[in-house]
N, C-alpha and C positions, 0 to 999 in steps of 0.2 A: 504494500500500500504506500503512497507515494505520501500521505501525511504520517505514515509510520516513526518518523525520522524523530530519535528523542525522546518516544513515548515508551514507557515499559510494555516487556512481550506482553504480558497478561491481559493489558489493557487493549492492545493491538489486537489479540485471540478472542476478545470479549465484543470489539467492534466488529469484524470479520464474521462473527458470530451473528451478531444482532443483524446484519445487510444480508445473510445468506437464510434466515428462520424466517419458515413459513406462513407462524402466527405472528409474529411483529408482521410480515405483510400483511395478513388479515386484521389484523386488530388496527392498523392505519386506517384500509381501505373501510371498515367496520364505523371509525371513528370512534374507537375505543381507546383510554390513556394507558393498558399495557398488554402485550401477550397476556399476563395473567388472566384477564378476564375472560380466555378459553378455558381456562382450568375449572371454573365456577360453573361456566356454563355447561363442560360437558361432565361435572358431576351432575348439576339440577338435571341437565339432559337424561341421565341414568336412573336418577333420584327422588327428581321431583320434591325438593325440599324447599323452593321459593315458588309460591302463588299467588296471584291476585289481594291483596290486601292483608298482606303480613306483615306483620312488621318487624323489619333489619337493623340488627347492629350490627357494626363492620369495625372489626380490631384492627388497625393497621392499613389503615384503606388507604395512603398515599401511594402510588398518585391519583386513584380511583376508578379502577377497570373494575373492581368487583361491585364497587359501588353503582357504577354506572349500570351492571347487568342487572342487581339486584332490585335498583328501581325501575328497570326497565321489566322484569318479570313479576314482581310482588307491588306494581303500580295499582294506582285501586283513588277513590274517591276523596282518600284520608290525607290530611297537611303533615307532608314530607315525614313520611312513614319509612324511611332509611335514620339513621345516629351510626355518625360514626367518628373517628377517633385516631391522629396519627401524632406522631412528635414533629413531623413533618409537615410542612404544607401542603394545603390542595384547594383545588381552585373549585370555583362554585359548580354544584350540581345542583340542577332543578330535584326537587322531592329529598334532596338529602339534609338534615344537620350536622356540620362537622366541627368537631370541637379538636382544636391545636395542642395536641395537649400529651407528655407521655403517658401511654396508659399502667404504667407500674407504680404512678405519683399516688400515692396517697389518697387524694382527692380525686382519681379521675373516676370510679365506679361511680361516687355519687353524683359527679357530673353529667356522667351519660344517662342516670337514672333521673334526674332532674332533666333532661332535655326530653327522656319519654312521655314525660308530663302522663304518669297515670298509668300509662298501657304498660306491660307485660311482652316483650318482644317472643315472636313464635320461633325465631333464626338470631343465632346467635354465631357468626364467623368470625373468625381469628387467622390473619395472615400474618401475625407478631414475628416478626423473625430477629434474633438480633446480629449483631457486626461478626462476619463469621472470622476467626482467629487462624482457619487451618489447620487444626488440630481436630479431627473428628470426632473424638470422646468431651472433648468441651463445648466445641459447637452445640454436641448431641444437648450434652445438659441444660444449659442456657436455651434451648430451645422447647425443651421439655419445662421447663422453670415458667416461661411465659403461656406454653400450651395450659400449665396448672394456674396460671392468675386469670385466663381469657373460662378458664372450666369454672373455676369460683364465681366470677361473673354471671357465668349460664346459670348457674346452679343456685343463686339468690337474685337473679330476675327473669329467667322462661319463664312461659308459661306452660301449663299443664302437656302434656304430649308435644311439646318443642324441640328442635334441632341445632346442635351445635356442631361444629365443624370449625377444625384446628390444622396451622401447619405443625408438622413434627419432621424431623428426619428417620434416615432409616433406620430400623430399631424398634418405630413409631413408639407410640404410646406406652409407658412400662410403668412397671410396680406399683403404688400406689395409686396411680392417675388412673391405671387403666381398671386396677380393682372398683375406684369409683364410679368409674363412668360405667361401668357395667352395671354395678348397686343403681344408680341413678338412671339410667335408658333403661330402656327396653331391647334395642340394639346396638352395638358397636362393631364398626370394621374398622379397616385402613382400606384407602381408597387411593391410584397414584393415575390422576388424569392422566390422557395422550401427550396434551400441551405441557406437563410437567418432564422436562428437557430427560433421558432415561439415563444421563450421566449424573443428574442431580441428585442431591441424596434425597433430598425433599417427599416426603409422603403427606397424606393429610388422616385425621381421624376423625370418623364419621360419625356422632351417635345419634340417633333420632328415638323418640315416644318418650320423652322426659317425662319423669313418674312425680313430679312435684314437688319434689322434696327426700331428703335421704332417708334410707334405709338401711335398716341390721340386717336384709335376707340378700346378700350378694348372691346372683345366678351366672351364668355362663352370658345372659343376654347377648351374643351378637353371632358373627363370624369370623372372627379373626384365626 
């Protein structure tokens, strides 16, 4: 590449990358802000977990491809039935609330629970990822670390038979996280879209039929 000159290989490998993938072309031509927001969509495509007037919260929505999909599928008659939530900026989406905000601050649960003004979200998505170090085993943790603040979340504001959906790497979901989320759904998989690059370690974990509230009777509930 003829602007190569200077730039580290990674970064080089990463552009090269992004001009030859076939969902960054789709997701231009789509007018969507990333490849991600195939990833969403061809889970709901499989899943069916975003519908006409549900209401969304989006962990990590910068720069907002998932957000974009989710009000485009869970659009309905309700004032901006998406909340979402990044440390990063993002620029306005019609139907969305988005609050600047890190979601691990203290204050940011009640923030997004004050911006539902009342409602109970049915979806509850988490694309939390943090600054990856290159170390596989720490990556892994810190990414589980955030999957369990975005499950806390779901799990004191779903509503009854509710769906959350986390990124996680590969390993997905373990030990305690995954015992809960089984106690607490009805189902649980690991799910690894098309659009999730299959070098990437990246998985997502799926649970849907949120029971309300915890429970002493852990079952097997899913597929994993």
């Amino acid at each position: 590449m003829k602007t190569a000159r200077g730039r580290k290989l990674s970064s080089t490998l990463w552009i090269q990358r992004q001009l030859n993938d076939p969902y960054v072309q789709k997701a231009r031509a789509a007018g969507y802000r990333s490849r991600a927001a195939y990833k969403l969509i061809e889970i709901d495509d499989r899943f069916s977990i975003l519908k006409p007037g549900r209401v969304v919260v989006d962990l990590g929505a910068a720069p907002g491809g998932w957000s974009q999909v989710a009000g485009e599928r869970a659009k309905s008659s309700r004032a901006k039935p998406i909340v979402a939530i990044d440390i990063l900026p993002m620029d306005h989406i019609e139907g969305v609330t988005f609050l600047h905000q890190d979601f691990s601050e203290d204050s940011a649960p009640d923030r997004l629970i004050e911006a539902l003004d009342g409602r109970r979200p049915d979806v509850v998505l988490s694309d939390l990822a943090p600054e990856t170090t290159g170390h596989r085993a720490t990556d892994h943790l810190r990414i589980v670390g955030l999957a369990e603040l975005a499950y806390d979340f779901a799990c004191r504001t779903l509503a009854p038979g509710g769906t959350f959906l986390a990124k996680v790497y590969q390993g997905g979901a373990e030990g305690e996280l995954l015992v809960a989320l089984r106690r607490d759904f009805r189902s649980v998989r690991h799910v690894k879209p098309p659009a999730s690059r299959p070098a990437s370690p990246e998985t997502y974990v799926l649970a849907t039929g949120f029971r309300g509230g915890p429970r002493e009777d852990a079952d097997d509930g899913g597929d994993l």
